[in-house]
BAPA-431395 format. One line per field, with one value per atom (N, C-alpha, C): residue number from 0; residue in three letters; x, y negated, z negated. Coordinates in nm, 2 decimals. Layout:
N
pos (NUM, ...);
code (ALA, ...);
u (X, ...);
v (Y, ...);
w (Z, ...);
This chain:
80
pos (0, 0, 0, 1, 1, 1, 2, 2, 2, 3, 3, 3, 4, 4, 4, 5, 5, 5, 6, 6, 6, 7, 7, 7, 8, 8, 8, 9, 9, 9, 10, 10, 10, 11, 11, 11, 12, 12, 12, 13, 13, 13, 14, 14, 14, 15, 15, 15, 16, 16, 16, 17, 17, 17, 18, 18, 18, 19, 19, 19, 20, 20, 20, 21, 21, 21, 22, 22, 22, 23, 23, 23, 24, 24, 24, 25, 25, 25, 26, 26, 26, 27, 27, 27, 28, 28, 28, 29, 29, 29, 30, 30, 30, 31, 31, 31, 32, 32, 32, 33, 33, 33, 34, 34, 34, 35, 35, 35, 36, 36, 36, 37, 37, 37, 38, 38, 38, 39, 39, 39, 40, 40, 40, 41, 41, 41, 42, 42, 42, 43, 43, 43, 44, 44, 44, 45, 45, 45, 46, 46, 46, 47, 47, 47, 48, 48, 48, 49, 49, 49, 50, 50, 50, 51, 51, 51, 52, 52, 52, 53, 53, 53, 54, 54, 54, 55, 55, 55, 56, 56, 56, 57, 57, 57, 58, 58, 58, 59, 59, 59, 60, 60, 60, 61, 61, 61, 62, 62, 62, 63, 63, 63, 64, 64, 64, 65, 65, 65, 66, 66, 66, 67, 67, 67, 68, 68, 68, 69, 69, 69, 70, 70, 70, 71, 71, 71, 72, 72, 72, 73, 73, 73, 74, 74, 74, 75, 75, 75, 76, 76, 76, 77, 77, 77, 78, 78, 78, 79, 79, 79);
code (UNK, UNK, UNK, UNK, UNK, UNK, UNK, UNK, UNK, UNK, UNK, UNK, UNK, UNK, UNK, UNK, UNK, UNK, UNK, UNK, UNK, UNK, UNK, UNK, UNK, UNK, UNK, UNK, UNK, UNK, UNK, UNK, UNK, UNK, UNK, UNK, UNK, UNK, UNK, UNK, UNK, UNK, UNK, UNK, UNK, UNK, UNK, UNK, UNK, UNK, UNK, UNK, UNK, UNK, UNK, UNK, UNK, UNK, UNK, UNK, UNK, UNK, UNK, UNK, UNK, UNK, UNK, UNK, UNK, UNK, UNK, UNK, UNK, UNK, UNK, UNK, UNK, UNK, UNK, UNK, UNK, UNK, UNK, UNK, UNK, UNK, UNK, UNK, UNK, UNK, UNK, UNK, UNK, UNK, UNK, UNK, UNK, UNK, UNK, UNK, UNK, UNK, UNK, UNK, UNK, UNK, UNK, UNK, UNK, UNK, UNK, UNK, UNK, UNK, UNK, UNK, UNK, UNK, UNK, UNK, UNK, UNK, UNK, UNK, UNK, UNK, UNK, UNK, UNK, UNK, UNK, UNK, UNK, UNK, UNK, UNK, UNK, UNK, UNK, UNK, UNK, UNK, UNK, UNK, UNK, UNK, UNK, UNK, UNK, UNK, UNK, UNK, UNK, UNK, UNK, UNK, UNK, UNK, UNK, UNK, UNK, UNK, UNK, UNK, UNK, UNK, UNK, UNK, UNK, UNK, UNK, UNK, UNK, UNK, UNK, UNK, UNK, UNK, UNK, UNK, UNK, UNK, UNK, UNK, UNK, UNK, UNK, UNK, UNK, UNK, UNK, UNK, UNK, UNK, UNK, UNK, UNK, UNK, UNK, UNK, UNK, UNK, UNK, UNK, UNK, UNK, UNK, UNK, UNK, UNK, UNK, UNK, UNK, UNK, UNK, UNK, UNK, UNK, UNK, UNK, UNK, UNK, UNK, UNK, UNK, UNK, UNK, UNK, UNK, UNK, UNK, UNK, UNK, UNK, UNK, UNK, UNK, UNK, UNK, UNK);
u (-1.55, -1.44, -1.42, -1.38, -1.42, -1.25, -1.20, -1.06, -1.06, -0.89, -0.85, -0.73, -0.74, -0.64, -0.59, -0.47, -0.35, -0.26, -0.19, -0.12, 0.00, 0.02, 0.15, 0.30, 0.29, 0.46, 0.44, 0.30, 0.27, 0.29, 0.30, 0.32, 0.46, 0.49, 0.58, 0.66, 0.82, 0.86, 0.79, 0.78, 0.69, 0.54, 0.50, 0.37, 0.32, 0.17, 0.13, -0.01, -0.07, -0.20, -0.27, -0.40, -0.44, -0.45, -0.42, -0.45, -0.58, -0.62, -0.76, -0.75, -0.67, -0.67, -0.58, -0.54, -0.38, -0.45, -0.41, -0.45, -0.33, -0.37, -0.25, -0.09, -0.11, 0.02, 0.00, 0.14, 0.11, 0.12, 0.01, -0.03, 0.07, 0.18, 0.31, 0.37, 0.40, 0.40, 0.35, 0.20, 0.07, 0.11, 0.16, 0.13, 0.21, 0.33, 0.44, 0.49, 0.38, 0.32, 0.26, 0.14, 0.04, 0.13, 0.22, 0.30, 0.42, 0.42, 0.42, 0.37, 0.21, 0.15, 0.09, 0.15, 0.05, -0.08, -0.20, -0.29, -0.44, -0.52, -0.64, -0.68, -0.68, -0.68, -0.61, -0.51, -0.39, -0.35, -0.27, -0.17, -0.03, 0.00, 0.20, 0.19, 0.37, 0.37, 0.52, 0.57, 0.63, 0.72, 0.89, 1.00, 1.09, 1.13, 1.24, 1.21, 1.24, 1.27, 1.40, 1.41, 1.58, 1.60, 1.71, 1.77, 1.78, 1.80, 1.77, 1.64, 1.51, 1.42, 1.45, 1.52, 1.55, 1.43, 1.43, 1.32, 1.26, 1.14, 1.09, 1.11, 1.11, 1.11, 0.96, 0.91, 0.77, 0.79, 0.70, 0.69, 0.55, 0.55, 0.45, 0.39, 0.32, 0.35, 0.45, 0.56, 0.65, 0.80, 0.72, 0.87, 0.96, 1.02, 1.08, 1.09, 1.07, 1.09, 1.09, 1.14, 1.16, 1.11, 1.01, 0.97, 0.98, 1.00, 1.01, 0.92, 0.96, 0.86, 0.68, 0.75, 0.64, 0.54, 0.56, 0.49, 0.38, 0.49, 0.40, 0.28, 0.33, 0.25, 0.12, 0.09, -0.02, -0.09, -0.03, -0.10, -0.15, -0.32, -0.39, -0.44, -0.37, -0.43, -0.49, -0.55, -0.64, -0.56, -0.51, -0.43, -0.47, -0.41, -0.40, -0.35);
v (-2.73, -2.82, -2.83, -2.97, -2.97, -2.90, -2.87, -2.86, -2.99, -2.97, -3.10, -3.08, -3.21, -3.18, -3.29, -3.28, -3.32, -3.37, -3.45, -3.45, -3.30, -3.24, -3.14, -3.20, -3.28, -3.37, -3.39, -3.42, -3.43, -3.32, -3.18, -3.07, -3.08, -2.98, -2.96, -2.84, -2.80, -2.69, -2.62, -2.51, -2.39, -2.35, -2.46, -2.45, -2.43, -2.40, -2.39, -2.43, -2.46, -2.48, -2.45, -2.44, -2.43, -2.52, -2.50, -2.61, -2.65, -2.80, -2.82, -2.93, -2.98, -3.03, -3.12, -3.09, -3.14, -3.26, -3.38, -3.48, -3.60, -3.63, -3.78, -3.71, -3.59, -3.50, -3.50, -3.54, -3.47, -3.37, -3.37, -3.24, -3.09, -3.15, -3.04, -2.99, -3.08, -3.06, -2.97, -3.01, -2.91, -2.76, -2.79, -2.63, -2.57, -2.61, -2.57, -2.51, -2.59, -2.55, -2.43, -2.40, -2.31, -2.18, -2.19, -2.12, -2.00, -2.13, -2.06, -1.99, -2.00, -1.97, -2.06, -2.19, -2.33, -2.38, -2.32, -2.38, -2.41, -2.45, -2.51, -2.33, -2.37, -2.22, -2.13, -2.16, -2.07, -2.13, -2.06, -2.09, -2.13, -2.23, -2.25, -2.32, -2.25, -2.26, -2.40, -2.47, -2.56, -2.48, -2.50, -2.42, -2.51, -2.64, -2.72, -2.85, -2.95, -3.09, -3.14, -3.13, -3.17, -3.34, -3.34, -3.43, -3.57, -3.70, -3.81, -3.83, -3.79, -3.82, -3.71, -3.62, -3.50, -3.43, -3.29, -3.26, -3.15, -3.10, -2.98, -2.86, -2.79, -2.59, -2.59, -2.49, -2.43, -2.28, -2.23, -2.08, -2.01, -2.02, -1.95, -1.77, -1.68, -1.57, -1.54, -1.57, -1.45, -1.56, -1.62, -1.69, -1.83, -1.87, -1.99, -2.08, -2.23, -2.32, -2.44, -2.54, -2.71, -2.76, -2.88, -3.01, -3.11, -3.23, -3.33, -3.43, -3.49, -3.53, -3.60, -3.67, -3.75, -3.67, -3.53, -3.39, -3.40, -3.34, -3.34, -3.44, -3.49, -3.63, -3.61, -3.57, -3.56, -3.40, -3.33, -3.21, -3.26, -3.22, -3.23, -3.09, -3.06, -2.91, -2.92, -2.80, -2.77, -2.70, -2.76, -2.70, -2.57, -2.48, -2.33, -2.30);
w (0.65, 0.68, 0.83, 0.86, 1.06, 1.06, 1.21, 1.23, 1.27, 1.22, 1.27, 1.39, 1.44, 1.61, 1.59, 1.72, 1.70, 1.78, 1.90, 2.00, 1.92, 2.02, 2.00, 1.94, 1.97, 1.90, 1.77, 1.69, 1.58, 1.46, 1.53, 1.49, 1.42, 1.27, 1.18, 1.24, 1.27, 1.33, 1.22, 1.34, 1.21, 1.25, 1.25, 1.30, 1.42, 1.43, 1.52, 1.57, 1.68, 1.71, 1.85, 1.90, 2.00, 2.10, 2.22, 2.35, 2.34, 2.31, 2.32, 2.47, 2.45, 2.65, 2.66, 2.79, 2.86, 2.92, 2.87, 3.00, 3.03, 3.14, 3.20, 3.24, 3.27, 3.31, 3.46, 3.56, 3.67, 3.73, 3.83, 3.90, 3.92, 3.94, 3.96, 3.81, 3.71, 3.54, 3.50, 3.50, 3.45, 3.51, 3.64, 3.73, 3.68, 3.64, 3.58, 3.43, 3.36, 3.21, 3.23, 3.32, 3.34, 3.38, 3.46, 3.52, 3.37, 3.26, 3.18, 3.11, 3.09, 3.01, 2.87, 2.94, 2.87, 2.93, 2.88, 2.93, 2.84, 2.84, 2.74, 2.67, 2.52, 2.48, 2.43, 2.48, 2.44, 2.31, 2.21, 2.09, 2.10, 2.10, 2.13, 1.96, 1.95, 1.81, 1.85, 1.77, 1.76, 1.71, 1.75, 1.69, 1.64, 1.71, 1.62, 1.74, 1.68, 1.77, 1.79, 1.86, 1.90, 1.84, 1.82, 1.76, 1.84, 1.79, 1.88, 1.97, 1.91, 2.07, 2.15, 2.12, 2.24, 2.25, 2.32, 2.40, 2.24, 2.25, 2.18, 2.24, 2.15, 2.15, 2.12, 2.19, 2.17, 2.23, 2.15, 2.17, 2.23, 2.35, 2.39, 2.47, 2.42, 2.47, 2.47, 2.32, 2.32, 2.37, 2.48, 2.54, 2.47, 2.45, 2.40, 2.54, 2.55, 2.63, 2.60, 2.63, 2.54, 2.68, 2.64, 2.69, 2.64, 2.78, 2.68, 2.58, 2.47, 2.40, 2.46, 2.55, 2.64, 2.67, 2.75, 2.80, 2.66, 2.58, 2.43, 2.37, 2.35, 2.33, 2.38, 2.52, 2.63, 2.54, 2.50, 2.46, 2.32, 2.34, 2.21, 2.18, 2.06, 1.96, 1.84, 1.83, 1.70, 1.60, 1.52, 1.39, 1.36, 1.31, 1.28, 1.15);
């Protein structure tokens, strides 16, 4: 069975998947994801989507942090 991938926004709270690659983000964003501990590879799990278009909860290494949907949208993962 192939995996299947995903923009990050597409994700169900709950779930989770792997970074297969950040693109169309700018250069200071990215740094600032990385700085979290978002980067190609890693696992961030989806926690809840805020209400109205508001921003997302993701869970990475342990930490909680919300970006906005747009950010998301740019992240493509491999379902888990």
């Amino acid at each position: 069975m192939a995996a299947l991938s995903c923009p990050l926004l597409q994700l169900k709270p709950g779930s989770a998947g792997r970074i297969l690659s950040i693109q169309g983000m700018s250069p200071i964003l990215r740094r600032r994801l990385a700085d979290l501990g978002v980067d190609e590879g890693v696992t961030v799990g989806l926690k809840q989507k805020g209400p109205l278009l508001g921003p997302i909860t993701l869970e990475c290494n342990g930490q909680l942090f919300a970006i906005r949907r747009k950010e998301a949208a740019r992240i493509e993962v491999k379902l888990q």
